[in-house]
N, CA, C and O atoms as a MOPAC input file, in Angstrom:
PM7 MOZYME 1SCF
protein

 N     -6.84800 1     9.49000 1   -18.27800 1
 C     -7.04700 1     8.24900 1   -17.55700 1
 C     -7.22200 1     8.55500 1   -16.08000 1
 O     -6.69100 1     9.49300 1   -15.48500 1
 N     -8.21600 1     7.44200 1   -15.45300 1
 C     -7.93800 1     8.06600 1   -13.86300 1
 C     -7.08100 1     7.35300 1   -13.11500 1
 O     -6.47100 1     6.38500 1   -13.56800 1
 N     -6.97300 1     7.74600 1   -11.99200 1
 C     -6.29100 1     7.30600 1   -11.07300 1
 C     -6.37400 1     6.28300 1   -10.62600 1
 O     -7.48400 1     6.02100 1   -11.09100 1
 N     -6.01300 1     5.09200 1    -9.86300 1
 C     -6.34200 1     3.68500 1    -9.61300 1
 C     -6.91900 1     4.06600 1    -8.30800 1
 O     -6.28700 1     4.45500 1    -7.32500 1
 N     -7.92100 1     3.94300 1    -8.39300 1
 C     -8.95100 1     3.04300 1    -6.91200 1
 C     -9.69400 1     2.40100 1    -7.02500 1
 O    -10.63700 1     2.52300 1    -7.80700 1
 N     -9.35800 1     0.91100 1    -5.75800 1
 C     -9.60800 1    -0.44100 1    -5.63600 1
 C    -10.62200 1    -0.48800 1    -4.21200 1
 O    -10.62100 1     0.56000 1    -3.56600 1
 N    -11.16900 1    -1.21000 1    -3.87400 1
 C    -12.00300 1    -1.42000 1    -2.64900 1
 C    -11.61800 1    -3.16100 1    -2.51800 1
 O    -11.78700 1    -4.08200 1    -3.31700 1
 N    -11.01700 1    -3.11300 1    -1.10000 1
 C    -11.52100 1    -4.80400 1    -0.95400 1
 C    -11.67700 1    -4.93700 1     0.56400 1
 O    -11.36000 1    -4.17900 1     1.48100 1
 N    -12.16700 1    -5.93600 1     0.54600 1
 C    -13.12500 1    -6.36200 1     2.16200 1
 C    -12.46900 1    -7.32600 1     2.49300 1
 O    -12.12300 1    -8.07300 1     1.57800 1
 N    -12.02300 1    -7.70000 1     4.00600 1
 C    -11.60800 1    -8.15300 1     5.20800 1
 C    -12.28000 1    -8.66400 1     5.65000 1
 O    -12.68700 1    -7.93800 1     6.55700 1
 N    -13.03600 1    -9.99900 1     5.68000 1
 C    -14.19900 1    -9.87400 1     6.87200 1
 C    -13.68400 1   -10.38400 1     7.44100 1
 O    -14.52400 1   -10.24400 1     8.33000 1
 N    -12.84800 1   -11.06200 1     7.96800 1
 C    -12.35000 1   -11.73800 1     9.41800 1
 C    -10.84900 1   -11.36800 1     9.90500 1
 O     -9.85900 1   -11.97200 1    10.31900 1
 N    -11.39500 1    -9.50000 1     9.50900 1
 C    -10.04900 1    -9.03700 1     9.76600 1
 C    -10.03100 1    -7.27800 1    10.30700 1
 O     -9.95100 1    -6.28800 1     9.57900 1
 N    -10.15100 1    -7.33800 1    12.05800 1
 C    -10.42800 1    -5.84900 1    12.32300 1
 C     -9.84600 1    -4.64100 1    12.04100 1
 O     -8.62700 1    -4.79400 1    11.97700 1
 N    -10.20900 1    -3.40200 1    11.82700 1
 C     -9.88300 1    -2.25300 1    11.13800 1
 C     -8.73400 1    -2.49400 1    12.19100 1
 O     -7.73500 1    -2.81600 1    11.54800 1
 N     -8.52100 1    -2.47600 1    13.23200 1
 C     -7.09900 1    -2.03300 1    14.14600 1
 C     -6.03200 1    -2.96000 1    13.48200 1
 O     -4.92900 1    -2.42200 1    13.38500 1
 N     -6.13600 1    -4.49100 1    12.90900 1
 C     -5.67200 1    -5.20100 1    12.35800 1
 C     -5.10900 1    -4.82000 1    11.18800 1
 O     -3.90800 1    -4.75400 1    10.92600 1
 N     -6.09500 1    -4.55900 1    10.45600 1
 C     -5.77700 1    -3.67700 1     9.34700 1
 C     -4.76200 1    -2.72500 1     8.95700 1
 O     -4.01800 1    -2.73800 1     7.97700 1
 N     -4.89000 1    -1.74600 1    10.07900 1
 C     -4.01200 1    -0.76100 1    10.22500 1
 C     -2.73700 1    -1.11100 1    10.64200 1
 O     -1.69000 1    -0.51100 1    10.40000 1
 N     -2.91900 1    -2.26100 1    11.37300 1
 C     -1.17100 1    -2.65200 1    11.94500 1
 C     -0.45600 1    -3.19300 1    10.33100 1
 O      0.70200 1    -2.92800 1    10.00900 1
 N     -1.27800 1    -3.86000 1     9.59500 1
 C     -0.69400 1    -4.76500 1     8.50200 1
 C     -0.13000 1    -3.93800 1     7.73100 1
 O      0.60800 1    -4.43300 1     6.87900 1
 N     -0.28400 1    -2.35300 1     7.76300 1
 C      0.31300 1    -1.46200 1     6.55400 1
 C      0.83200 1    -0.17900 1     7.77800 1
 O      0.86300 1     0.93000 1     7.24400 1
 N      1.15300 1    -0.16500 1     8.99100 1
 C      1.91300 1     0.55100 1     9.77100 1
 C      3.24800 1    -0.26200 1    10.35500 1
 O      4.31900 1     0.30700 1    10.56600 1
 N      3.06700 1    -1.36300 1    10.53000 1
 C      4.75200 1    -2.36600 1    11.41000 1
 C      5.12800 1    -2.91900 1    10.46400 1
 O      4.45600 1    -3.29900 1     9.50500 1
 N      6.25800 1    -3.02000 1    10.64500 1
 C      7.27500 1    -3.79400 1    10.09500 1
 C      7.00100 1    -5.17600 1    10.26000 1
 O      7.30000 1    -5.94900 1     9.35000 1
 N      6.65100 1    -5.44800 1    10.94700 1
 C      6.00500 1    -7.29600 1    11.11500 1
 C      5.08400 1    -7.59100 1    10.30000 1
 O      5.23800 1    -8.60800 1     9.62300 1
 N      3.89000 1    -6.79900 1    10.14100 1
 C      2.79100 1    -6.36800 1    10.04700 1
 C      2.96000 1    -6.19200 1     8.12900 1
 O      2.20000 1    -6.98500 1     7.57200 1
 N      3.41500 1    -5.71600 1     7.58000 1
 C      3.95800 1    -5.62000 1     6.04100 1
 C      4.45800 1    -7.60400 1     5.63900 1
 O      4.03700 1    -8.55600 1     4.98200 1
 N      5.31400 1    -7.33200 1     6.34500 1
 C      5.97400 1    -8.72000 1     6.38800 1
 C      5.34600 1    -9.82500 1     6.13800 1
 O      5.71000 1   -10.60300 1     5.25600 1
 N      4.17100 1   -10.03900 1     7.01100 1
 C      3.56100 1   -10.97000 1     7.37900 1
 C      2.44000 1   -11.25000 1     5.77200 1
 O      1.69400 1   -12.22700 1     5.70400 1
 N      2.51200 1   -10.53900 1     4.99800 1
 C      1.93800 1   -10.45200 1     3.59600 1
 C      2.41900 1    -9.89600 1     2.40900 1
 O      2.16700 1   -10.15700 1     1.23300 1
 N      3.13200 1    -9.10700 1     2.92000 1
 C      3.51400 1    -8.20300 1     1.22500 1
 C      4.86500 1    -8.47100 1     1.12800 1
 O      5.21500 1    -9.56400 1     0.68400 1
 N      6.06900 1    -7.25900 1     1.63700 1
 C      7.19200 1    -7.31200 1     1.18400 1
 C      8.14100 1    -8.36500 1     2.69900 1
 O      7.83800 1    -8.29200 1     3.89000 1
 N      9.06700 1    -9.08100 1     2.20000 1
 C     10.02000 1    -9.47300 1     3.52500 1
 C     10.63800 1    -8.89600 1     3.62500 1
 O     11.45600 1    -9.60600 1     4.21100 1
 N     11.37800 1    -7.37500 1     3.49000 1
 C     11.68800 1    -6.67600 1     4.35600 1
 C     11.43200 1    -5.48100 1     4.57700 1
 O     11.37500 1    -4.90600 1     3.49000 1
 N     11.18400 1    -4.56100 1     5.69000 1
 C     10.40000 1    -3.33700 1     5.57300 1
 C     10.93300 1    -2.61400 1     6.72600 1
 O     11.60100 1    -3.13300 1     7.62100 1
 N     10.52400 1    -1.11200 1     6.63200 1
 C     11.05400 1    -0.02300 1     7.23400 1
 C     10.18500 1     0.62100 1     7.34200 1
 O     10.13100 1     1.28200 1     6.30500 1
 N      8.98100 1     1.02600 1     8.31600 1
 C      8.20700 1     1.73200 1     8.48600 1
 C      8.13500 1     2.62400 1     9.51700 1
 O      8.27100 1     2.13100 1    10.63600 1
 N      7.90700 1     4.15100 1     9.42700 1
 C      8.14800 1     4.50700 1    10.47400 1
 C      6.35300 1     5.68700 1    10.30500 1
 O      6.39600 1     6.89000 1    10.04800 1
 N      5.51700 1     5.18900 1    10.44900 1
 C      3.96500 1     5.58700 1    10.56100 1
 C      3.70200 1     7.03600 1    11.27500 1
 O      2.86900 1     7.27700 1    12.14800 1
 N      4.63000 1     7.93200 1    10.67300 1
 C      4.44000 1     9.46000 1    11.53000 1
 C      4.76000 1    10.71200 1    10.01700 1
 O      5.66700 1    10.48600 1     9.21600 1
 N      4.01000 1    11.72400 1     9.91900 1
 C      4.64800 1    12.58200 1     9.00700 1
 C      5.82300 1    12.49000 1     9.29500 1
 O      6.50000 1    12.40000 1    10.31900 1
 N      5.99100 1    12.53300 1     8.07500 1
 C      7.91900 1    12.84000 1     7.61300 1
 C      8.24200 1    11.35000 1     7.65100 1
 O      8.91900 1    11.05500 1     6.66600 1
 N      8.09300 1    10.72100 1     8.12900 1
 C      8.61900 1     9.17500 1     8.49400 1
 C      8.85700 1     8.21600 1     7.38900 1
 O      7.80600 1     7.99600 1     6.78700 1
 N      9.99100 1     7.49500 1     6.86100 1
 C     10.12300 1     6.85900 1     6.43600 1
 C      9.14900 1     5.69600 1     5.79500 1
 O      8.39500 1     5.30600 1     6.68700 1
 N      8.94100 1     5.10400 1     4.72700 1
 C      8.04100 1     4.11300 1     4.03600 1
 C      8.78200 1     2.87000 1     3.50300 1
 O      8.53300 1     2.84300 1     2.29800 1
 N      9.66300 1     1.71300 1     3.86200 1
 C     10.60200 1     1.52800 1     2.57500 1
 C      9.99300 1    -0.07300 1     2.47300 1
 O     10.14200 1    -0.81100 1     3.44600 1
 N      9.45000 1    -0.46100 1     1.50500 1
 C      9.85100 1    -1.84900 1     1.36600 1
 C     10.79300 1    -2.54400 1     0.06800 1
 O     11.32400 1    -2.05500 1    -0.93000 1
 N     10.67400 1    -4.44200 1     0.83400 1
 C     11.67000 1    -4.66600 1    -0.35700 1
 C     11.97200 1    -6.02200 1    -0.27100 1
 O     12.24800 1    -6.52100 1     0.82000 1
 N     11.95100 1    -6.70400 1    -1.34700 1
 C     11.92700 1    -7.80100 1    -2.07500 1
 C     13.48100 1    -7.77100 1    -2.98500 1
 O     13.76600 1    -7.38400 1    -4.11800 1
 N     14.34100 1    -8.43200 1    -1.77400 1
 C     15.89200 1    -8.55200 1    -2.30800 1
 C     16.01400 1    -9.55200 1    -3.15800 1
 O     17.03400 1    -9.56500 1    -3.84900 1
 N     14.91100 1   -10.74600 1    -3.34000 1
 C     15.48600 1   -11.65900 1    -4.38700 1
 C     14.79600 1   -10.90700 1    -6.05800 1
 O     15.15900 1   -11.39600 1    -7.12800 1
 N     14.29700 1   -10.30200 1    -6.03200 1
 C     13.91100 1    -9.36900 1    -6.96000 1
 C     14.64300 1    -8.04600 1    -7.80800 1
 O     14.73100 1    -7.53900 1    -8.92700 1
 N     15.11400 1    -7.89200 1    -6.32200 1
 C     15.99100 1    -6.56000 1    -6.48800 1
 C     15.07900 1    -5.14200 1    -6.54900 1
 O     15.33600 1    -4.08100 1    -7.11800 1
 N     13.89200 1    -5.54800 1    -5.72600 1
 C     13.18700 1    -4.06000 1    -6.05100 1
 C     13.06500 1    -3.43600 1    -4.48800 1
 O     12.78100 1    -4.14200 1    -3.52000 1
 N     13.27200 1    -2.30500 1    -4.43000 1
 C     12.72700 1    -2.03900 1    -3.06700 1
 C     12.07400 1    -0.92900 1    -3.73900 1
 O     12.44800 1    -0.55200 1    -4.85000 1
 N     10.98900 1    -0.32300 1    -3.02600 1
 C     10.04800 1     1.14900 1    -2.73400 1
 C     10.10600 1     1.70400 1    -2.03500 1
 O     10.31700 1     1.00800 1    -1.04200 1
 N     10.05600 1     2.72100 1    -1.77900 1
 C     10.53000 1     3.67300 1    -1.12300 1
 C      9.80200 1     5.29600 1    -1.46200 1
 O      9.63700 1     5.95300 1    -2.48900 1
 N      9.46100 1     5.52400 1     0.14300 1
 C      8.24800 1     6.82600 1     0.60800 1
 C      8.72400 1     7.42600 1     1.50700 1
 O      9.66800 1     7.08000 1     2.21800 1
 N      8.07300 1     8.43100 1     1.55100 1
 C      8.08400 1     9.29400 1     2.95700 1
 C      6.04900 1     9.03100 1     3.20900 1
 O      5.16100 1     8.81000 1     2.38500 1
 N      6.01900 1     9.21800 1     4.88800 1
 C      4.46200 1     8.82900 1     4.77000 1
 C      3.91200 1    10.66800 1     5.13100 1
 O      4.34100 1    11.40100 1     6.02100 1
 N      2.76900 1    10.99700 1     3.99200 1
 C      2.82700 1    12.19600 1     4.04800 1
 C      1.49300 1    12.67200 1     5.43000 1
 O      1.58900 1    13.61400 1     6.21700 1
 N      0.52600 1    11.81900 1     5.34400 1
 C     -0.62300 1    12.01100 1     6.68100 1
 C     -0.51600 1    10.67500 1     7.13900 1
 O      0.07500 1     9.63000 1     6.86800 1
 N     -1.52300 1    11.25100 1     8.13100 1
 C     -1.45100 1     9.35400 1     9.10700 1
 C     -2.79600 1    10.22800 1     9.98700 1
 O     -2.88500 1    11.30900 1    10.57000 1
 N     -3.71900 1     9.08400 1     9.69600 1
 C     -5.10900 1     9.16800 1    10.42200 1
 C     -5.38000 1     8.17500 1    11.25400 1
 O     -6.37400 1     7.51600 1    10.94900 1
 N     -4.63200 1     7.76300 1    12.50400 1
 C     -4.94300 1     6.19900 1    12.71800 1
 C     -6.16500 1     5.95100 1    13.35200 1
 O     -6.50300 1     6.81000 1    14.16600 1
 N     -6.96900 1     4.93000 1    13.17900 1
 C     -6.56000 1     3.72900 1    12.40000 1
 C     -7.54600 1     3.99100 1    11.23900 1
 O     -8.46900 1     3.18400 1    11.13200 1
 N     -7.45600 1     5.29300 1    10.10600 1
 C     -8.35100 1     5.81400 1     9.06300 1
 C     -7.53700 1     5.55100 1     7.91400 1
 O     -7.62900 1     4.54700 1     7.20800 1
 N     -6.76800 1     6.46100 1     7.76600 1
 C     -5.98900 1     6.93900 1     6.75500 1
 C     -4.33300 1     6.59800 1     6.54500 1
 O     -3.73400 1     6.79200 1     7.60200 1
 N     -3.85500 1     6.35000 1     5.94900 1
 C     -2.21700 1     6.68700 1     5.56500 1
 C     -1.90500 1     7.19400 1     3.64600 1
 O     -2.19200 1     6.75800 1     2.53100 1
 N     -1.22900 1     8.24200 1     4.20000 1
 C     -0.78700 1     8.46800 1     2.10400 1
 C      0.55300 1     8.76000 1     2.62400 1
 O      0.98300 1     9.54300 1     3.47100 1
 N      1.14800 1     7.76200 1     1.74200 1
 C      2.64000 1     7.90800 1     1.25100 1
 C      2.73100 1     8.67000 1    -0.23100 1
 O      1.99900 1     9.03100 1    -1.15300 1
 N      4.11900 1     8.66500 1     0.16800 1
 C      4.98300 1     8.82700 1    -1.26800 1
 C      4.97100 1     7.36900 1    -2.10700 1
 O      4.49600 1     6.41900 1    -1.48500 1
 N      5.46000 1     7.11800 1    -3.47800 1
 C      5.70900 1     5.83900 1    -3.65300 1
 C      6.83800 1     5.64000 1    -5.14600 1
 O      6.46400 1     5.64400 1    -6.31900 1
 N      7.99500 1     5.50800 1    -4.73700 1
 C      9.22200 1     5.53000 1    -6.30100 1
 C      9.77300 1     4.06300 1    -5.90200 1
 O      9.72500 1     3.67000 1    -4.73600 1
 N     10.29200 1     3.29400 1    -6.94100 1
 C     10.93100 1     2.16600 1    -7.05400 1
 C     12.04900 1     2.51700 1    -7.04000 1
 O     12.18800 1     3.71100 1    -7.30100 1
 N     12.92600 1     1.97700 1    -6.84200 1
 C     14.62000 1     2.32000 1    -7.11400 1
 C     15.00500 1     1.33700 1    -8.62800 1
 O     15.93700 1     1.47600 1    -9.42000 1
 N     14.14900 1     0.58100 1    -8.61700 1
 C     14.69900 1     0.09000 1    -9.97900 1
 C     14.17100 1     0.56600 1   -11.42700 1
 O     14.51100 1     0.17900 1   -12.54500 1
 N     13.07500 1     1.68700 1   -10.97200 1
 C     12.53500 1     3.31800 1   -11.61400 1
 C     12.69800 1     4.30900 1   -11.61500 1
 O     11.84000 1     5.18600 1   -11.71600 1
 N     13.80900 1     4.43500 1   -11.50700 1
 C     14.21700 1     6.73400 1   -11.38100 1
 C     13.29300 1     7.09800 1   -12.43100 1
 O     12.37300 1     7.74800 1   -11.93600 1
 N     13.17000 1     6.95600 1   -13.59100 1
 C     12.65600 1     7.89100 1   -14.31700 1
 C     11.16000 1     7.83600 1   -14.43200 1
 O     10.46700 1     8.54300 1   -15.16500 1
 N     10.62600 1     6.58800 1   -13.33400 1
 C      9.11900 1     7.23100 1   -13.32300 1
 C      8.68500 1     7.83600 1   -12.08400 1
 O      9.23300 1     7.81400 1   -10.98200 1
 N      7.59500 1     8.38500 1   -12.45700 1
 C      7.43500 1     9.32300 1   -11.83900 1
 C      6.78600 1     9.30900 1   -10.06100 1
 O      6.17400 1     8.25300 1    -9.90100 1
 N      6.77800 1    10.01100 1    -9.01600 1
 C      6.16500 1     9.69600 1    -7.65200 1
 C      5.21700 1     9.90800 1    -7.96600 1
 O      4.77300 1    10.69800 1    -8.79900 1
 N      4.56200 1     8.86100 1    -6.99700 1
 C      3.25300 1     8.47800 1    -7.19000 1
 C      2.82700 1     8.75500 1    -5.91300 1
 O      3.74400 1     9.03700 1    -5.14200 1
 N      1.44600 1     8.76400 1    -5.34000 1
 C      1.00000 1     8.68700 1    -3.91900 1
 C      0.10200 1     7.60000 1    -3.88700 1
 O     -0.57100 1     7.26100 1    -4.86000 1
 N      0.07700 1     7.03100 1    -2.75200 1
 C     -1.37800 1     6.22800 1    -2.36100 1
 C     -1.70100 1     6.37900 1    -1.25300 1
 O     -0.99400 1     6.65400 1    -0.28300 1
 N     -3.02400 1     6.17600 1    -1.32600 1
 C     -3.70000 1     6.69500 1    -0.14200 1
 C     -4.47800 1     5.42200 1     0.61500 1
 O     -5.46400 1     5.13900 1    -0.06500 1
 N     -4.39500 1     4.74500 1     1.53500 1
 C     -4.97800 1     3.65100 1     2.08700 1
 C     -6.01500 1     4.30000 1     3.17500 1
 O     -5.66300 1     5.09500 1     4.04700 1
 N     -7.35800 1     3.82800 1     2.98000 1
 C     -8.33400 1     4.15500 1     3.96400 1
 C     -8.77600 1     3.15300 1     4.34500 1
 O     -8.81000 1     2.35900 1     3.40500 1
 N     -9.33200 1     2.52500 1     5.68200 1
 C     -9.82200 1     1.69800 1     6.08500 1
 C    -10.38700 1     2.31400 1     6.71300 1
 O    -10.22100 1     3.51500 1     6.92900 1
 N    -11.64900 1     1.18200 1     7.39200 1
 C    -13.38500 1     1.74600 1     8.08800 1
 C    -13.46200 1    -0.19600 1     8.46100 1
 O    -13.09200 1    -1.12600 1     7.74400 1
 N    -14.06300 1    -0.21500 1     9.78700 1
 C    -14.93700 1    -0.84900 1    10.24200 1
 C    -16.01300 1    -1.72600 1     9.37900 1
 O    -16.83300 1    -1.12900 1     8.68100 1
 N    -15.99500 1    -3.19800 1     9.44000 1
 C    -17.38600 1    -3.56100 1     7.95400 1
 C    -18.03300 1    -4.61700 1     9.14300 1
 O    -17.55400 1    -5.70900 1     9.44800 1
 N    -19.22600 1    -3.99400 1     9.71200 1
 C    -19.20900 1    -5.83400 1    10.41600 1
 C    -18.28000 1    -5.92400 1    11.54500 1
 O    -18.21200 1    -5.10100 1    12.45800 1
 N    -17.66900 1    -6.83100 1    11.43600 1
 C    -16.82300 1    -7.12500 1    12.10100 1
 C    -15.39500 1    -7.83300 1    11.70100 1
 O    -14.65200 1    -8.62900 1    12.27600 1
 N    -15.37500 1    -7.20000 1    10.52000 1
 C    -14.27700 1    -6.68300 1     9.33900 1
 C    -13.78400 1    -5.52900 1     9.27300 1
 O    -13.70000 1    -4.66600 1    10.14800 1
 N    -13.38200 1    -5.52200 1     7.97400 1
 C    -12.89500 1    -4.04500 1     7.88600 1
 C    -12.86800 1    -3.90500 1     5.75800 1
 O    -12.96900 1    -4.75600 1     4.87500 1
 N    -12.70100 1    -2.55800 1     5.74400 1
 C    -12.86000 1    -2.61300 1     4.22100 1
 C    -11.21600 1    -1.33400 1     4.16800 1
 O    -10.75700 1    -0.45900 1     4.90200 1
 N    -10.81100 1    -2.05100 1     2.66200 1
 C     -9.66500 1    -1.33100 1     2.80800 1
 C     -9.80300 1    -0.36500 1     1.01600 1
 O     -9.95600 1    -0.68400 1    -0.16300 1
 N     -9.62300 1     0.94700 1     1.85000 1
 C     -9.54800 1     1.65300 1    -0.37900 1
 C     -8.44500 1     2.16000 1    -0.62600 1
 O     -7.85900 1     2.67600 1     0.32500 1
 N     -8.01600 1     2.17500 1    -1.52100 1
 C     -6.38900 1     1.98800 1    -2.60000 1
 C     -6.76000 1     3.15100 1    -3.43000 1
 O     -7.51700 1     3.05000 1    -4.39500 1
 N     -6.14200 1     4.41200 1    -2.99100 1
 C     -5.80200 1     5.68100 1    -4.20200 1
 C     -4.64300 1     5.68100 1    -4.36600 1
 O     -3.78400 1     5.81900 1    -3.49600 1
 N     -4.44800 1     5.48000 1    -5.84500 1
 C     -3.00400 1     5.01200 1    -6.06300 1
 C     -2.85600 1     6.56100 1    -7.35500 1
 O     -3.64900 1     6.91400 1    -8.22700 1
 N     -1.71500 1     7.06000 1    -7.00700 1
 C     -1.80100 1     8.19600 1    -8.47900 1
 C     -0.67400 1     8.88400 1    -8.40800 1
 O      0.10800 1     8.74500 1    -7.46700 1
 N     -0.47400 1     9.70500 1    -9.40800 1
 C     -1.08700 1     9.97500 1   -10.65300 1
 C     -1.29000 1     8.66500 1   -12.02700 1
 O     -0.47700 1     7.74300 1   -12.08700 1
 N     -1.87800 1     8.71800 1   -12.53800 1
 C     -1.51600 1     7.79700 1   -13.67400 1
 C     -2.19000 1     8.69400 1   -15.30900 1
 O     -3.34700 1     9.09400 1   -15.43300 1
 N     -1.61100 1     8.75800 1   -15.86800 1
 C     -1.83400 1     9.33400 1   -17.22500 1
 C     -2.28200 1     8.78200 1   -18.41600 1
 O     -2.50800 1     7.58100 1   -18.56400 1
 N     -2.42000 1     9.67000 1   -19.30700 1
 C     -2.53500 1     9.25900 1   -20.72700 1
 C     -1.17200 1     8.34500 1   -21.18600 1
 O     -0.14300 1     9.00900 1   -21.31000 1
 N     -1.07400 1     6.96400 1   -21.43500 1
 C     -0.22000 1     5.99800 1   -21.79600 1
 C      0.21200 1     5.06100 1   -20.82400 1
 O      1.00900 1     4.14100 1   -21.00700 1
 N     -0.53500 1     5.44800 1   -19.49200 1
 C      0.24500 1     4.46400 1   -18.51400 1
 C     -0.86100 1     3.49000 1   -18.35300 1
 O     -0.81400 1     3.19500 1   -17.15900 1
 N     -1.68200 1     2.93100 1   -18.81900 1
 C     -2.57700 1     2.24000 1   -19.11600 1
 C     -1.94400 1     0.70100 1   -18.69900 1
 O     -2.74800 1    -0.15600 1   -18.33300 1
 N     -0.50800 1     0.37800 1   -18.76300 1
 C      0.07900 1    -1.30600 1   -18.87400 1
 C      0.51100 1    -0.92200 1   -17.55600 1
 O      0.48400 1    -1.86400 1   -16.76500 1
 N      1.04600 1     0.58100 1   -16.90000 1
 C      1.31900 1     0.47900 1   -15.32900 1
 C      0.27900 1     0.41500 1   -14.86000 1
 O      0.20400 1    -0.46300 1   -14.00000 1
 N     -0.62300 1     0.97600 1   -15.03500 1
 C     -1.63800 1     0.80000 1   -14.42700 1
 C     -2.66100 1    -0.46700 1   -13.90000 1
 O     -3.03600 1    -0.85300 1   -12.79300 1
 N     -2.82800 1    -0.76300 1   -14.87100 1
 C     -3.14700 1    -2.41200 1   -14.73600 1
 C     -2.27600 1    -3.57200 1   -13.88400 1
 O     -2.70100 1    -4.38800 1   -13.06700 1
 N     -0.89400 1    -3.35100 1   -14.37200 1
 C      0.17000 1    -4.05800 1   -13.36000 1
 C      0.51800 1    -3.46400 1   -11.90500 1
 O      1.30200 1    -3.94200 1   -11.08500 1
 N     -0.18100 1    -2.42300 1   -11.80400 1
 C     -0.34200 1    -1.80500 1   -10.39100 1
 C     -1.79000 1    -2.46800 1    -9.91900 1
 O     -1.81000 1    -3.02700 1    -8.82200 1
 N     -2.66400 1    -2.43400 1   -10.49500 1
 C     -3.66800 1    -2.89400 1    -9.96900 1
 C     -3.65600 1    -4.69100 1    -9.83100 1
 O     -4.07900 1    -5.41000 1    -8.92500 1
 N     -3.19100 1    -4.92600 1   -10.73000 1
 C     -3.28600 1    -6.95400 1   -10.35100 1
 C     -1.84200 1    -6.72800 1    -9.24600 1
 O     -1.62400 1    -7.79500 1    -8.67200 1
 N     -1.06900 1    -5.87700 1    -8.92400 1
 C     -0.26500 1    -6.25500 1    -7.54000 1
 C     -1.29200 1    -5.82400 1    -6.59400 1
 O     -1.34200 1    -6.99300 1    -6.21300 1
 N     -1.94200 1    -5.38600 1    -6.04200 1
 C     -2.40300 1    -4.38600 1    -5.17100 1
 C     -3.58100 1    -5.73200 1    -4.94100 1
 O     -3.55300 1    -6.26200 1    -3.83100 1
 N     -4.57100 1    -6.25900 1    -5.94700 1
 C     -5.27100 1    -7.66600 1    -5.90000 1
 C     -4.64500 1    -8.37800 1    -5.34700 1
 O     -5.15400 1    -8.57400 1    -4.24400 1
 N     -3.48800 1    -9.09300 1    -5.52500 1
 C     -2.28700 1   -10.35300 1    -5.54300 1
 C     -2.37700 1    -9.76500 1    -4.06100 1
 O     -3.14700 1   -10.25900 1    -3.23800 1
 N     -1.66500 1    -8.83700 1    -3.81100 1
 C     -1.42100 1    -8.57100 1    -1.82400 1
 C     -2.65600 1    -9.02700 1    -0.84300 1
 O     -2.83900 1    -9.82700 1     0.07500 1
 N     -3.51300 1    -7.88100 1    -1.70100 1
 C     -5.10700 1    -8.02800 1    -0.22700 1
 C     -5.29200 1    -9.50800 1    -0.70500 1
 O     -5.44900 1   -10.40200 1     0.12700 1
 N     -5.27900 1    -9.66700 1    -1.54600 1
 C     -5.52500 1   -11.87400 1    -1.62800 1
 C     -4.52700 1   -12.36400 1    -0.11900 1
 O     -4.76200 1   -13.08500 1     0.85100 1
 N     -3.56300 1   -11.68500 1    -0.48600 1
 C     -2.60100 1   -12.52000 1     0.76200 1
 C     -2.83200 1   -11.72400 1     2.26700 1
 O     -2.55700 1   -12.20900 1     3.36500 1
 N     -3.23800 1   -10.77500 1     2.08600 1
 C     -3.45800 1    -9.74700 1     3.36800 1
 C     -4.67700 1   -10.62400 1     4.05300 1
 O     -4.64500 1   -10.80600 1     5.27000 1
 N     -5.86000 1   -11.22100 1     3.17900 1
 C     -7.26200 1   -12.18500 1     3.50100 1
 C     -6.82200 1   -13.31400 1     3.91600 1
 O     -7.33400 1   -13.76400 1     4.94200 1
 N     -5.79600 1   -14.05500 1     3.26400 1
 C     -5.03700 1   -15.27800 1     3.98500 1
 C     -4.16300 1   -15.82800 1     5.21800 1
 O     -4.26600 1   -16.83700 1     5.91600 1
 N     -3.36500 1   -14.87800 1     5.20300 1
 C     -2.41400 1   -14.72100 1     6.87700 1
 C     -3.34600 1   -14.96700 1     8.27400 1
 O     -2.82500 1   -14.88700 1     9.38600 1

């Protein structure tokens, strides 16, 4: 099976924008998780988290290209036994937008139902990342 990569477009939303929404702590907030810990430098901390859920995630961020690239680490705490994953977020300039791509991995032979439920979250967010 391959790996999950997604493409979605921003148009009324600049690459520097972009990059803040998945580097600050405000910036996460303001769409994905309500509470977050980001610290946007190798070695640096990744954590988000959704307390009425009970899930947080949790990375180390392994490169940082700003305002290009970021790949984290990526484990759930309410998942020890699956496995780290990486994703890789690239953004580029569209217009006067921006376009954002999602390498999300490893994913294997049987993970076919994570996979999919990784990909309709990753939809569900940039829906809300286009709205804010």
């Amino acid at each position: 099976m391959d790996d999950l990569r997604l493409e979605e477009r921003f148009p009324s939303l600049p690459v520097d924008a972009l990059w803040a929404a998945w580097t600050t702590p405000d910036g996460v907030r303001s769409f994905w998780a309500p509470e977050a810990e980001i610290d946007p430098v190798v070695g640096g901390a990744y954590v988000v988290a959704w307390p009425e859920q009970g899930w947080t995630m949790r990375g180390e961020v392994l490169e940082v290209d700003q305002p290009h690239s970021l790949t984290i680490t990526w484990r759930w705490d309410h998942e020890p036994e699956q496995p780290t994953r990486h994703v890789t977020l690239t953004m580029a300039a569209d217009g006067t937008g921006s376009r954002l791509g999602i390498h999300h991995r490893p994913y294997d032979e049987g993970d076919e139902e994570r996979r999919s439920s990784t990909e309709d979250g990753w939809r569900h967010f940039a829906e809300q990342l286009r709205g804010r």
